[in-house]
C-alpha atoms as a printed R data frame, in Angstrom:
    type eleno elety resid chain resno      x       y       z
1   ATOM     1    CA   UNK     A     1 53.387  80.965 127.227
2   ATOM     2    CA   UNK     A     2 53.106  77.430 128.462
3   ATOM     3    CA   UNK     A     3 49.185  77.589 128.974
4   ATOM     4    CA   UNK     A     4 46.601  79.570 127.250
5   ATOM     5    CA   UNK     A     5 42.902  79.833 127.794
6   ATOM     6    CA   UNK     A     6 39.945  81.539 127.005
7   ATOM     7    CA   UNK     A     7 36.682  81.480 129.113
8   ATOM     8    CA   UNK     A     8 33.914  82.763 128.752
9   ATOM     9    CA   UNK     A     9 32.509  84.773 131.196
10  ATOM    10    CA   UNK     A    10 30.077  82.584 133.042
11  ATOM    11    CA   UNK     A    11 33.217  80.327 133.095
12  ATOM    12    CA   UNK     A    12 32.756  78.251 130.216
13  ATOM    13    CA   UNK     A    13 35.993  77.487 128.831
14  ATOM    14    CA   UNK     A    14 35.896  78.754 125.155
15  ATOM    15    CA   UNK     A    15 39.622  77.859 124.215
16  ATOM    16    CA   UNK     A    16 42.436  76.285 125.554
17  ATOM    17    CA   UNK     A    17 45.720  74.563 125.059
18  ATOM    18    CA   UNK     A    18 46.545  71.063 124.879
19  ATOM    19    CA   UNK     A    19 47.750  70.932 128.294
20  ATOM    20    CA   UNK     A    20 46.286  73.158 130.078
21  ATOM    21    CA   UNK     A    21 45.790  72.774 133.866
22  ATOM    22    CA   UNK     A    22 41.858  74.092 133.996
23  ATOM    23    CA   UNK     A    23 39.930  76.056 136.192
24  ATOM    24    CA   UNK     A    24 38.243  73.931 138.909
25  ATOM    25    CA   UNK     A    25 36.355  74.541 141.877
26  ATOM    26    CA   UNK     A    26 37.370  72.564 145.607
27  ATOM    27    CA   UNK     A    27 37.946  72.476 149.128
28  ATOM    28    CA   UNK     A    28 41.838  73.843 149.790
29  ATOM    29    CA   UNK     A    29 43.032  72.221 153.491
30  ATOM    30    CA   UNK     A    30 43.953  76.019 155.017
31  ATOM    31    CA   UNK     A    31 46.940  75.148 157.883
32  ATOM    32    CA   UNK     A    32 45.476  76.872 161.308
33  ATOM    33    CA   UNK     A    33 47.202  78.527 164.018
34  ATOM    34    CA   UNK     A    34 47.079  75.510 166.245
35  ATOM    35    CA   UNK     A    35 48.322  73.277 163.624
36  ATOM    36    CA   UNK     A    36 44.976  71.682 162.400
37  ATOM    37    CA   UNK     A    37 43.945  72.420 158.914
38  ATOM    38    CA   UNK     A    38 40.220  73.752 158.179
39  ATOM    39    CA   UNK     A    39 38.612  73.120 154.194
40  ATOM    40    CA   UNK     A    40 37.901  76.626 152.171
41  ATOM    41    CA   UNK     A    41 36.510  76.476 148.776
42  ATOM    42    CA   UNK     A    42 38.368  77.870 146.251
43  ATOM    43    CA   UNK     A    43 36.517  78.895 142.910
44  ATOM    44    CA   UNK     A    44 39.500  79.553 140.652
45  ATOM    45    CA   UNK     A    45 37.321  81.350 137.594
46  ATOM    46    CA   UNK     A    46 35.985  83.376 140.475
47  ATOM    47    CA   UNK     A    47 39.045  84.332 142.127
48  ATOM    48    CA   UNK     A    48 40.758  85.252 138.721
49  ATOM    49    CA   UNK     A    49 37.724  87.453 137.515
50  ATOM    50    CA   UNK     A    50 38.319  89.170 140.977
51  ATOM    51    CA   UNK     A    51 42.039  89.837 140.002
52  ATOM    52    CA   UNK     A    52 41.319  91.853 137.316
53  ATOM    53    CA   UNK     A    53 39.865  93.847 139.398
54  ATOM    54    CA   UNK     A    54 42.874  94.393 141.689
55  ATOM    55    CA   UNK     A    55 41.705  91.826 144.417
56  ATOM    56    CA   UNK     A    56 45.211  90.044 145.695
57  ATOM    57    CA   UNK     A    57 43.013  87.589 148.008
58  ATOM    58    CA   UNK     A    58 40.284  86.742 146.465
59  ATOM    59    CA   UNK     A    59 39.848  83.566 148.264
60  ATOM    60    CA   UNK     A    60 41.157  82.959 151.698
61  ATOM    61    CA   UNK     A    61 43.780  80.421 150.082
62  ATOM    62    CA   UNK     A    62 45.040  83.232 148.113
63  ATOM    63    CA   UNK     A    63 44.746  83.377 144.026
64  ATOM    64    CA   UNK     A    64 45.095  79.519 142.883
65  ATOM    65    CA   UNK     A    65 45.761  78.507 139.466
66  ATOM    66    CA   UNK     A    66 45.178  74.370 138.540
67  ATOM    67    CA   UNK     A    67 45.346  73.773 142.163
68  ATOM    68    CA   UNK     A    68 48.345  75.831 142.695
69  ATOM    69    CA   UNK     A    69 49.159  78.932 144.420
70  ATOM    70    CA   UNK     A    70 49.996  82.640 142.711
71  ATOM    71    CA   UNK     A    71 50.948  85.418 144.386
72  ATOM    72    CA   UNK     A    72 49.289  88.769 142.835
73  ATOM    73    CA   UNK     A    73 52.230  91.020 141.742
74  ATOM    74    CA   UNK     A    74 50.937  93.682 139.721
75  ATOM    75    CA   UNK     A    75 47.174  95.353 138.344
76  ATOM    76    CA   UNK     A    76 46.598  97.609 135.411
77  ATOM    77    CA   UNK     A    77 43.021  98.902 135.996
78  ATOM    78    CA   UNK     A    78 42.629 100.986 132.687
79  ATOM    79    CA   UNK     A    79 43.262  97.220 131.065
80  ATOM    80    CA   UNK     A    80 41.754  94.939 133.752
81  ATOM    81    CA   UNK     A    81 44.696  93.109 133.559
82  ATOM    82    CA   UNK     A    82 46.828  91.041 136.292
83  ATOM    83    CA   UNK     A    83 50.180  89.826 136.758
84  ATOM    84    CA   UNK     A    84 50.740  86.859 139.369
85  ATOM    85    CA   UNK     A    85 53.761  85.125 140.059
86  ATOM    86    CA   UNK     A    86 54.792  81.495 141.259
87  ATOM    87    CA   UNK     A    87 57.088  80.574 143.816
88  ATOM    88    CA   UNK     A    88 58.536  77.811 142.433
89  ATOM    89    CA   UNK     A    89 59.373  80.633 139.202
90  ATOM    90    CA   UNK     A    90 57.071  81.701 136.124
91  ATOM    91    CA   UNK     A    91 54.116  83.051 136.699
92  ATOM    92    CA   UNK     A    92 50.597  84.092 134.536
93  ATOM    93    CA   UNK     A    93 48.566  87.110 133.326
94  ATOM    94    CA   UNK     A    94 45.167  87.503 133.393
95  ATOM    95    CA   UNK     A    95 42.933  89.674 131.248
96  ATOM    96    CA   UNK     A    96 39.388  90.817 131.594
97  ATOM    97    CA   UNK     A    97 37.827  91.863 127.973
98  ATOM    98    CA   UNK     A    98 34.152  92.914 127.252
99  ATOM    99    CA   UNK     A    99 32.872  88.857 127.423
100 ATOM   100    CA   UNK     A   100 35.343  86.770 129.658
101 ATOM   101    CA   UNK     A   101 39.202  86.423 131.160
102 ATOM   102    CA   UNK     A   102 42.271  85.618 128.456
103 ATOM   103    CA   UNK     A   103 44.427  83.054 130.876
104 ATOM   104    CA   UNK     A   104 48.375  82.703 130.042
105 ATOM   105    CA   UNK     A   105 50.791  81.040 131.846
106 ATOM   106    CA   UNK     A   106 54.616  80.959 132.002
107 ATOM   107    CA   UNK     A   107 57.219  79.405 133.419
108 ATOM   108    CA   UNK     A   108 60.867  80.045 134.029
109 ATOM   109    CA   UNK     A   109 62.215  76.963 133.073
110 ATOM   110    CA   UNK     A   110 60.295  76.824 129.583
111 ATOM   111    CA   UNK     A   111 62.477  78.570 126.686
112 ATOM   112    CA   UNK     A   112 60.355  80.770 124.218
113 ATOM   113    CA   UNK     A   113 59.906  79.506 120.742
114 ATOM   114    CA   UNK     A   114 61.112  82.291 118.726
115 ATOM   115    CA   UNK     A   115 65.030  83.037 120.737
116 ATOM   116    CA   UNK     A   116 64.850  80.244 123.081
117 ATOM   117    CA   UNK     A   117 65.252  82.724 126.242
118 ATOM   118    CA   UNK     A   118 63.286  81.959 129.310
119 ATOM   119    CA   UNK     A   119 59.445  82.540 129.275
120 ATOM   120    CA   UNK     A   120 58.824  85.653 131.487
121 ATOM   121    CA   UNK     A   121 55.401  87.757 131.491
């Protein structure tokens, strides 16, 4: 993993690594129809809590990550667990456990530590 976190769930982060992105709430500019662009706030802790569930849009702008955007790939309901992926490569999981979400993310062009093949989920 590149970024790990644990939060808490009233979304207090508990733990997290040195660089990780965080979990923020803002307005997202959402590109219209017409062209224009119209402001929809995006909890992130929200919208990865609803993940876990199996929610693949749990904000209008989609599942964001530190202000980025994740595409929901996979759900494992007896494990309330997610898999999301990036477009620009690597991806995270999210966990639901009894008292708040375990956060990891990868990315392609990061090597592991241990055999120094690309991260993957």
């Amino acid at each position: 993993m590149k970024h790990a976190a644990i939060y808490g769930d009233d979304g207090t982060a508990w733990s997290v690594s040195s660089d990780w992105p965080g979990l923020t709430e803002y307005q997202h500019p959402m590109q219209q129809d017409d062209g224009s662009t119209r402001n929809v706030l995006v909890n992130e802790f929200k919208g990865l809590l609803s993940v876990t569930s199996g929610n693949a849009m749990p904000t209008e702008a989609g599942v964001r990550l530190g202000n980025e955007r994740y595409i929901f790939k996979e759900h494992e309901p007896a494990m309330q667990m997610a898999q999301l992926e990036r477009q620009e490569g690597g991806g995270a999981v999210v966990m639901k456990t009894k008292k708040g979400l375990i956060i990891g993310i990868w990315l392609e062009s990061e090597q592991m530590f241990e055999d120094n093949r690309p991260q993957g989920p």
